[in-house]
MARZAVEX-881730 format. One line per field, with one value per residue (C-alpha): residue number from 1; residue in three letters; x, y, z. Coordinates in steps of 0.05 Angstrom, whole numbers, plus 5000, padded with zeros to 4 digits. Layout:
% residues N
zaba	c(NUM,...)
seba	c(ALA,...)
east	c(X,...)
north	c(Y,...)
up	c(Z,...)
% end
This chain:
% residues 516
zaba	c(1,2,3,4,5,6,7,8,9,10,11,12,13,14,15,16,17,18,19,20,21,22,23,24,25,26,27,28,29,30,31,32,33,34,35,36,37,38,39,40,41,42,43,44,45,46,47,48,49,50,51,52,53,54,55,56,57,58,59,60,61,62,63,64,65,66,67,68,69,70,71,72,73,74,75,76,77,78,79,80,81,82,83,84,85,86,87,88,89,90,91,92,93,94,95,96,97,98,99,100,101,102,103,104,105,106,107,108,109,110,111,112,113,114,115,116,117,118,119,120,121,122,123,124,125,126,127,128,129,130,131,132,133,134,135,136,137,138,139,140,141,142,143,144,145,146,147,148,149,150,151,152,153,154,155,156,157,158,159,160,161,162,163,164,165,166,167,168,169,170,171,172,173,174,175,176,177,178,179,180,181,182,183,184,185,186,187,188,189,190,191,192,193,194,195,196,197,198,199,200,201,202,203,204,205,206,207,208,209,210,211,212,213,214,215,216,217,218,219,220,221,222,223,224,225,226,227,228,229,230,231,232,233,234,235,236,237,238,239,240,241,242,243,244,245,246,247,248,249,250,251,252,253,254,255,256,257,258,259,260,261,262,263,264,265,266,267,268,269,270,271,272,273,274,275,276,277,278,279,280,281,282,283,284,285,286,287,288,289,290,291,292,293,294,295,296,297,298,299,300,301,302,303,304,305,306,307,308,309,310,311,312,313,314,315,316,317,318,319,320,321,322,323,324,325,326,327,328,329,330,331,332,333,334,335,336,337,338,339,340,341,342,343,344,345,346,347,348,349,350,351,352,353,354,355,356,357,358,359,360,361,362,363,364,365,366,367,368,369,370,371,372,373,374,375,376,377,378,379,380,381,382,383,384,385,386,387,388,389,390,391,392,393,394,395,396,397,398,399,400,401,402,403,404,405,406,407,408,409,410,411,412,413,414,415,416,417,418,419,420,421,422,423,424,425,426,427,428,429,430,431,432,433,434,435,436,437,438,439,440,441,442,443,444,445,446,447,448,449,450,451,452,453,454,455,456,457,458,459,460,461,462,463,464,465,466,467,468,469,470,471,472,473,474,475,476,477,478,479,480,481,482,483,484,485,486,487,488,489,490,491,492,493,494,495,496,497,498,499,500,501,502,503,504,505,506,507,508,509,510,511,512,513,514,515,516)
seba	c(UNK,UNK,UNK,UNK,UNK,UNK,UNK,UNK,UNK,UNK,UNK,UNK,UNK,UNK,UNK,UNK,UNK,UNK,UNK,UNK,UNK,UNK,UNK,UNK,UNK,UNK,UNK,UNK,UNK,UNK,UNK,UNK,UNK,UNK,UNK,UNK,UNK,UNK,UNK,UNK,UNK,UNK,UNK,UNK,UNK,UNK,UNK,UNK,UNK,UNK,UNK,UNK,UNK,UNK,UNK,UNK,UNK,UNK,UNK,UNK,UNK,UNK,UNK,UNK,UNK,UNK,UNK,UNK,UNK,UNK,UNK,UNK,UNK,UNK,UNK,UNK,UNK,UNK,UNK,UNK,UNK,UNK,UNK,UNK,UNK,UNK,UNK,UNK,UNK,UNK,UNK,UNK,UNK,UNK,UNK,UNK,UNK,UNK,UNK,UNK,UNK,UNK,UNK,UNK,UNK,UNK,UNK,UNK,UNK,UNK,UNK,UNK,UNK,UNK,UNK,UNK,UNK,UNK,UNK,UNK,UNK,UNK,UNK,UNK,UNK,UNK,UNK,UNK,UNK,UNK,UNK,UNK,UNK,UNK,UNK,UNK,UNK,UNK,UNK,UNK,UNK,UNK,UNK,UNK,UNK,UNK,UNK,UNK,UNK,UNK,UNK,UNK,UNK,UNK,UNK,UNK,UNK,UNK,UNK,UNK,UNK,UNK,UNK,UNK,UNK,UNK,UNK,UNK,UNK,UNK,UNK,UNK,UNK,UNK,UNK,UNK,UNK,UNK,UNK,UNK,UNK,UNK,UNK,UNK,UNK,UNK,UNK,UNK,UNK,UNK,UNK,UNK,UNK,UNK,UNK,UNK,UNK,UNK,UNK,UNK,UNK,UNK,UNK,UNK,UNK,UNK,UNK,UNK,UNK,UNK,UNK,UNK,UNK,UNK,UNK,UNK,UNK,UNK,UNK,UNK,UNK,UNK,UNK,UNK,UNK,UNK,UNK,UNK,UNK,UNK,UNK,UNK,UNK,UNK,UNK,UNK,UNK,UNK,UNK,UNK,UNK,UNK,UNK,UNK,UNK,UNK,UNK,UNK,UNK,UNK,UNK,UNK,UNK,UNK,UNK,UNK,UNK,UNK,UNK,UNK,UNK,UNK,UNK,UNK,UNK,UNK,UNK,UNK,UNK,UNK,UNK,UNK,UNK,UNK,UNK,UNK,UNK,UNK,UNK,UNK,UNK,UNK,UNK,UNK,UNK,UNK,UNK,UNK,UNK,UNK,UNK,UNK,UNK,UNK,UNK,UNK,UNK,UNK,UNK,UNK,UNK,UNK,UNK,UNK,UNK,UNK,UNK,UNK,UNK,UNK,UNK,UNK,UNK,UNK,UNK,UNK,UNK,UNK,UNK,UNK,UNK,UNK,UNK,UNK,UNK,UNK,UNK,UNK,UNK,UNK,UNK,UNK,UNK,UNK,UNK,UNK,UNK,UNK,UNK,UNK,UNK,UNK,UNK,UNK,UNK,UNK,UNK,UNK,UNK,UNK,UNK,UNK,UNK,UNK,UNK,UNK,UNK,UNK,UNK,UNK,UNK,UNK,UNK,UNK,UNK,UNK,UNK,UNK,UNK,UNK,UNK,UNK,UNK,UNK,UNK,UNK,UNK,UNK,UNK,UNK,UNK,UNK,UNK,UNK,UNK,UNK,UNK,UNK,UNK,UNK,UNK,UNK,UNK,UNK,UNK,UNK,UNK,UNK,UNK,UNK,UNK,UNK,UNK,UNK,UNK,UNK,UNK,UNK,UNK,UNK,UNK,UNK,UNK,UNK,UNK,UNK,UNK,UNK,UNK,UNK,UNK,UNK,UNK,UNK,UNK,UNK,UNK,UNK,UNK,UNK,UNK,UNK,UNK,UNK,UNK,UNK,UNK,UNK,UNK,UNK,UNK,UNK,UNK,UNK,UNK,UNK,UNK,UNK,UNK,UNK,UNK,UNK,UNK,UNK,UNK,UNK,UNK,UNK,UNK,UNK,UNK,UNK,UNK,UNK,UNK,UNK,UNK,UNK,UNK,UNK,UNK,UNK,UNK,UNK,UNK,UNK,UNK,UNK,UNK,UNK,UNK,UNK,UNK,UNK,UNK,UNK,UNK,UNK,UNK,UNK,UNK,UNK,UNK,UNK,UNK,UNK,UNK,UNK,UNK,UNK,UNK,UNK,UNK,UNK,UNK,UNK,UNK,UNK,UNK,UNK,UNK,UNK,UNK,UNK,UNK,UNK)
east	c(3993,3999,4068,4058,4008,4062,4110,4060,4037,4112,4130,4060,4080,4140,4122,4072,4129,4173,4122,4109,4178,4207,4144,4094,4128,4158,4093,4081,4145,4129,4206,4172,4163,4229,4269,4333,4377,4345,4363,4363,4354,4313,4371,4412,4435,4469,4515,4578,4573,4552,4603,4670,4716,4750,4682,4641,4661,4641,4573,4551,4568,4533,4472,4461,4464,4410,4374,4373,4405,4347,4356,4327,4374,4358,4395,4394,4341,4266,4240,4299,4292,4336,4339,4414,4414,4464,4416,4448,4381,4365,4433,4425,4354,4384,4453,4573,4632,4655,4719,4744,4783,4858,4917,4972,5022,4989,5000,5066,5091,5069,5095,5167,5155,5131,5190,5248,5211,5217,5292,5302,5282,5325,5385,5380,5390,5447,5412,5382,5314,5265,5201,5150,5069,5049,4977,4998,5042,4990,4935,4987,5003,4930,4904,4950,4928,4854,4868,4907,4863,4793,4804,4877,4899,4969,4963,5042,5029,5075,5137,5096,5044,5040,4979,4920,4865,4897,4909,4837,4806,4861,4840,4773,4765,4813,4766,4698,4710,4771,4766,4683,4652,4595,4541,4574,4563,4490,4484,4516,4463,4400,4420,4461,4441,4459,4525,4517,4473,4532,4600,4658,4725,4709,4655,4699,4754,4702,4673,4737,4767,4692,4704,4777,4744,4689,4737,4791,4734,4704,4766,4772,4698,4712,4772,4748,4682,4731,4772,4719,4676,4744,4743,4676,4689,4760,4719,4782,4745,4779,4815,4813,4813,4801,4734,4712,4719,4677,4618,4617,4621,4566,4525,4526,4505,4451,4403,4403,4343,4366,4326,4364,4435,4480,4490,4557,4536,4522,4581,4623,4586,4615,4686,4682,4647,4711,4765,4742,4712,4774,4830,4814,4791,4853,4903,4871,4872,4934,4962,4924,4961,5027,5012,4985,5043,5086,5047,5061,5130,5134,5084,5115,5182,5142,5092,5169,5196,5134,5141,5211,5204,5171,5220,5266,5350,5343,5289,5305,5309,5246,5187,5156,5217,5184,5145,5067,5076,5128,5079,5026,5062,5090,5031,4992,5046,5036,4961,4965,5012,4968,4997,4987,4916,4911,4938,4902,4834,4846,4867,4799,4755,4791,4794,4745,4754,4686,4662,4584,4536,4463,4399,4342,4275,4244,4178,4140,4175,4177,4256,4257,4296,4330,4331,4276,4257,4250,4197,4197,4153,4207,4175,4209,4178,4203,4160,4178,4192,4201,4199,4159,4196,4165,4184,4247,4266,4346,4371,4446,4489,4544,4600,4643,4594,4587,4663,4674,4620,4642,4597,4618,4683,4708,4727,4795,4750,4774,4848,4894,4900,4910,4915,4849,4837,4862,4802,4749,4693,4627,4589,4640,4631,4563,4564,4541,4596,4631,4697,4716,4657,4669,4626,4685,4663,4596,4546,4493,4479,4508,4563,4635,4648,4720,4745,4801,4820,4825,4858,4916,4925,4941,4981,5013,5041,5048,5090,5139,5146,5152,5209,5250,5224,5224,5163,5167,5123,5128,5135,5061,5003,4964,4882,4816,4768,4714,4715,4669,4723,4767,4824,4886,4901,4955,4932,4912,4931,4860,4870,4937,4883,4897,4964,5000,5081,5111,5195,5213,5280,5311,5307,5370,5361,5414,5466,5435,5474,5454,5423,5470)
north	c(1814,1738,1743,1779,1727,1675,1715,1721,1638,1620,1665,1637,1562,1575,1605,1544,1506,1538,1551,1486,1457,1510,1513,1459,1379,1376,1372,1308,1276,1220,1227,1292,1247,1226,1272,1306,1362,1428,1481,1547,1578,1571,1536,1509,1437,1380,1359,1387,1360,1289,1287,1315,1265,1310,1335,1263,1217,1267,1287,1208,1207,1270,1241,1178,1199,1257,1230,1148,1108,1131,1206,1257,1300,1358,1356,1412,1449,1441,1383,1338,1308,1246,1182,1171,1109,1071,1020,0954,0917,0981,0975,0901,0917,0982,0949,0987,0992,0945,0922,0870,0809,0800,0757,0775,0771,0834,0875,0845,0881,0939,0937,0929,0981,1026,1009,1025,1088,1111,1076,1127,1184,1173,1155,1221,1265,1266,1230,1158,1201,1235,1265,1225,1246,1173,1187,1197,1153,1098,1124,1119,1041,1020,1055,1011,0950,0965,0974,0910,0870,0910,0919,0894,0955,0985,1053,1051,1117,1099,1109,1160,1203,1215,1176,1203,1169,1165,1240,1253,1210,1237,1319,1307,1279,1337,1385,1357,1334,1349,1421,1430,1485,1453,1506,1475,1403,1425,1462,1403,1343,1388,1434,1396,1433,1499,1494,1462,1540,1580,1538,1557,1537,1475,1441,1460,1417,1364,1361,1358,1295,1264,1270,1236,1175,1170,1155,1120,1077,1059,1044,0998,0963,0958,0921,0877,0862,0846,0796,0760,0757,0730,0676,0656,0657,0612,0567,0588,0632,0694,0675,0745,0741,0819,0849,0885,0815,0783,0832,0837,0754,0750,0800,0770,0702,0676,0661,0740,0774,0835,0880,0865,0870,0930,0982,1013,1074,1032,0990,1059,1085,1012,1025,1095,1060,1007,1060,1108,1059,0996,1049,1096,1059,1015,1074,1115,1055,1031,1108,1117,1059,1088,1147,1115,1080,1132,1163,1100,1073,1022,0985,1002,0963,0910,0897,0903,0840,0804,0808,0798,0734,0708,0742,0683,0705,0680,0729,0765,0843,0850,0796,0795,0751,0692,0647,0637,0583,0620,0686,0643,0617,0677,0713,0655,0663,0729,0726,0687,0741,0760,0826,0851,0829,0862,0927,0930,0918,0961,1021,0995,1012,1073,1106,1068,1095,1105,1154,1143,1131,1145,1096,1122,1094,1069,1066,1082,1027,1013,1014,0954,0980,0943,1002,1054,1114,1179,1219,1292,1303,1286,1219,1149,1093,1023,0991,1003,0956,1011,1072,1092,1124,1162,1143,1185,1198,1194,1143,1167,1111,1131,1070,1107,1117,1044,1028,1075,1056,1076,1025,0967,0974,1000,1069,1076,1062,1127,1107,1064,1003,0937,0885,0896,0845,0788,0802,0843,0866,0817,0870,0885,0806,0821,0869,0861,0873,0833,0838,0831,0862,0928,0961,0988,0941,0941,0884,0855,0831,0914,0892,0894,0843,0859,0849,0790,0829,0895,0847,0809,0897,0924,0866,0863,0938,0940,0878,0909,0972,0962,0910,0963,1029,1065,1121,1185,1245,1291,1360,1388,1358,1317,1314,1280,1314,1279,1288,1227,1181,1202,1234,1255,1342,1378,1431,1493,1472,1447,1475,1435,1364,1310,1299,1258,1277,1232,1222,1165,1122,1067,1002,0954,0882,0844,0825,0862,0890,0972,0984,1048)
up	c(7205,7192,7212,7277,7294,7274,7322,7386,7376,7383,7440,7478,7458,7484,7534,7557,7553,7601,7645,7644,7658,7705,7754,7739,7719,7781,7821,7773,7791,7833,7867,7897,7957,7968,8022,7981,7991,7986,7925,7944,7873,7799,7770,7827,7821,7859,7798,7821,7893,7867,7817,7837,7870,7916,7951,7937,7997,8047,8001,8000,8075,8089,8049,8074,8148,8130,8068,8077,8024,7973,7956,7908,7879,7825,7759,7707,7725,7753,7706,7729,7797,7802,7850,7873,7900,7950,7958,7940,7920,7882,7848,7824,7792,7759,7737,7648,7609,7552,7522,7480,7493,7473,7488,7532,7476,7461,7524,7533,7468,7490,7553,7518,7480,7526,7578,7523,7503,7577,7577,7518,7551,7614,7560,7536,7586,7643,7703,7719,7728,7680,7694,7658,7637,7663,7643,7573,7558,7586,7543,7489,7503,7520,7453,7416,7453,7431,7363,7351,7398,7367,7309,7281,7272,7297,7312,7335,7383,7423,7377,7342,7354,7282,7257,7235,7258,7333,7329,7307,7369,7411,7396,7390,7463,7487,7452,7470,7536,7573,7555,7553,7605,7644,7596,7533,7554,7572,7507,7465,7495,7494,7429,7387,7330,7356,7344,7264,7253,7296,7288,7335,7334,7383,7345,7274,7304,7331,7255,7227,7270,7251,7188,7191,7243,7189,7129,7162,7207,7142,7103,7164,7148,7077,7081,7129,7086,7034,7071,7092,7033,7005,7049,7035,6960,6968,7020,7070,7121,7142,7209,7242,7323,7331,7354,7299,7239,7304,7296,7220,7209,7262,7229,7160,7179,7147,7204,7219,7198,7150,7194,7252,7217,7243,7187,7175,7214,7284,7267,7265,7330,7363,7344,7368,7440,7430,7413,7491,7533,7513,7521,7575,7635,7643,7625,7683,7727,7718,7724,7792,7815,7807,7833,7897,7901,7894,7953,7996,7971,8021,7992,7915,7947,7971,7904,7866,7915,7897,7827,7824,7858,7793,7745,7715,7729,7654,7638,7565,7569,7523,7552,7482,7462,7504,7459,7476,7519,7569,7559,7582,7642,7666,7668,7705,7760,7754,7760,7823,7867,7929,7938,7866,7864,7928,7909,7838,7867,7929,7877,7833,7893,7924,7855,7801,7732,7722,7785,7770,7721,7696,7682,7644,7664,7603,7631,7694,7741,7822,7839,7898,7964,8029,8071,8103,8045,8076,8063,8039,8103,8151,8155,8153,8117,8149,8109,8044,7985,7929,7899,7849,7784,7724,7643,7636,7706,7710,7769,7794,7816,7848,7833,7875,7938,7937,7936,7990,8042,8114,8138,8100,8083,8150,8179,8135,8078,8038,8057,8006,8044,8003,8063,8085,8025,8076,8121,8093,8128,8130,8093,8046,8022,8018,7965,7892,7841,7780,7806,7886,7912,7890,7829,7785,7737,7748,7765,7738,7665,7642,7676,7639,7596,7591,7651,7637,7587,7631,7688,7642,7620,7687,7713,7653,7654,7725,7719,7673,7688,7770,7757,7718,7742,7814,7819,7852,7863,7826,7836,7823,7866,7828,7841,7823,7777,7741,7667,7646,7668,7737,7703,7742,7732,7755,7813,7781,7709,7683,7625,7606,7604,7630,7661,7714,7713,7761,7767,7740,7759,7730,7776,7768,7792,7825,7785,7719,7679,7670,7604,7570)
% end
């Protein structure tokens, strides 16, 4: 009896609770006001149309025109009514992405590296072409950029994909995102547990490369405790420039509370935020910028003549055999060309890493607005300041919405189109944004705090590799799809990852010699 009683409280507390949350919480959501798309069903969402890239331009456009610039969207389910907002006053009070800093000795090793790996490849076979996995092979490079620069640690991927702790990031990323259904996601934020009580073979494999991060992350820590502490004891402080010897000196110091010091566990979490956030974003970006240029290869030809112009008839084969003061001045000339700024922040708005992003109110707050806020009534309120927002309500910003504004950036503003940089559009100037008015970088005091080091990256490789490479399409059509970053797929091969296979041809200056 007591356990039937047990039984029938459960099922009528649960019970409660979804009644509750399917039919009741969204008559408390103050966002019930604000006009939104309808849904036609229980469950029916706007994720997918808000999120994927090759549908999103039109959505935002489609939106704005019907909805104003302040629009509630549903999320998940019944209890989650979101603001999307392509407000820019909205956006400044909301206002992502992190990464270290680094020298460009750094990147230009890596470049090197990753140029005679490709020279290699095209070595090896018969012709002066070879079909190359850009995305990859960028991931590869960048990764080993973050771990020197992060934490001074060579992962060497790109001459071998053979270490450990690379391999366990590397498959647990393919297993948790790039391969996740949109139910597992749901079922891995909101049950978590679930799948420690019923293991499959995804979060076995997500356990196991934990486990491996864990150790080798620590072993990491340790040693790094150890060096410094052995400073301190010699009186010759520990003269590590990476990221991680930063956080740990500035967390001993003495005028640090103990309560506020990071613990191991946070300081592993902050690798793990160093290792995906440092890596990824400048890989993709500086793969979508081949590929556009491959799409427009009069303007590849034209970027290549640019940079050549500041490559010294001198120049060695291998740039990382310039000291630190020639590294330095080549990449300040390098810095300065018009056309490759252009081009790199042109491909930064058209196609910004990261497509959008989430806020979490933190308390009940008023969200300030520029523009009118239409009402769920059909109304249109001129006057309004704000928009009221509940504790936990989820605000959408859309970094890609902003960067591809018909009305401020012009009518071509979803074409690739670097020289309207030379005259941009008075609203475009307007716009909030770290980095050339654009938000692929964010704004604000969340904004990146990376960015030189993200910019002397993607010159850096672009620099290289365009003065001793010619890009191609490939043979397989390559599109958007939004897998927490924009990640390049081949057409009807999601389930290969991540991939962008591009021809690749070697580029012979005038009067160079060909490499054999």
């Amino acid at each position: 009896m007591a356990l039937f009683q047990a039984i029938l409280a459960f099922v009528v507390i649960f019970a409660s609770f979804a009644l509750y949350y399917l039919f009741i919480i969204k008559y408390f959501n103050p966002l019930r006001h604000i006009a939104g798309p309808p849904v036609r069903t229980l469950f029916a969402n706007h994720l997918s149309a808000v999120l994927d890239p090759k549908r999103t331009p039109a959505v935002h456009k489609h939106l704005v025109e019907k909805y104003g610039r302040s629009v509630r969207i549903r999320g998940v389910g019944p209890w989650d009514d979101r603001l999307l907002t392509l407000d820019t006053v909205s956006l400044n009070y909301d206002a992502v992405c992190s990464q270290p800093k680094a020298r460009c000795t750094n990147v230009n090793d890596k470049g090197d590296q990753l140029k005679n790996r490709w020279m290699d490849i095209m070595n090896a076979g018969t012709t002066e072409a070879a079909t190359v996995d850009v995305c990859q092979w960028m991931s590869r490079a960048t990764f080993d950029i973050i771990g020197l620069a992060g934490f001074d640690y060579n992962f060497n991927s790109i001459q071998d994909e053979s270490n450990e702790l690379f391999l366990a990031y590397k498959e647990m990323f393919d297993k948790v995102i790039g391969k996740s259904t949109f139910w597992g996601t749901l079922a891995s934020v909101y049950l978590p547990t679930l799948f420690k009580i019923i293991p499959n073979q995804r979060s076995r494999t997500i356990e196991r490369c934990q486990a491996v991060i864990r150790r080798e992350a620590g072993n990491m820590i340790t040693e790094k405790k150890r060096k410094i502490a052995e400073g301190n004891e010699t009186g010759k402080a520990y003269q590590g420039k990476d990221i991680l010897t930063q956080l740990l000196t500035s967390n001993a110091a003495i005028d640090i509370p103990i309560e506020q010091r990071i613990d191991d566990e946070e300081m592993l979490h902050n690798i793990n935020t160093f290792m995906f956030a440092g890596s990824d974003t400048t890989s993709l970006t500086v793969s979508w910028i081949l590929y556009l240029l491959t799409e427009n290869p009069e303007m590849q030809e034209r970027l290549r003549a640019e940079l050549l112009t500041v490559l010294p008839p001198t120049a060695p084969t291998n740039l990382s055999e310039l000291t630190e003061e020639e590294t330095q001045s080549l990449y300040a000339e390098v810095s300065e060309l018009p056309y490759l700024h252009n081009v790199m922040r042109e491909a930064l708005r058209l196609i910004p890493p990261l497509h959008s992003t989430l806020r979490v109110a933190t308390k009940d707050d008023e969200i300030p607005v520029s523009y009118p806020v239409h009402r769920s009534d059909g109304s249109v309120d001129e006057s309004a300041q704000s928009i009221h927002i509940a504790k936990g309500t989820f605000v959408h910003v859309s970094v890609e919405a902003f960067n591809l504004d018909q009305d401020v950036w012009g009518e071509d503003a979803w074409s690739f189109n670097p020289d309207r940089w030379d005259d941009l559009p008075e609203k475009a100037r307007e716009q909030p944004g770290l980095f050339s008015n654009i938000l692929s970088f964010s704004a604000g005091p969340r904004s990146c705090i990376g960015i030189r080091f993200a910019l002397i990256e993607i010159k850096t490789f672009l620099f290289v590799l365009l003065t001793n490479f010619v890009f191609q399409s490939g043979l397989d059509p390559i599109e958007k799809i939004n897998v927490v970053l924009t990640r390049p797929f081949v057409k009807k091969q999601f389930s290969k990852g991540s991939q962008m296979p591009l021809i690749v041809k070697r580029f012979v200056r005038m009067g160079q010699v060909p490499e054999i």
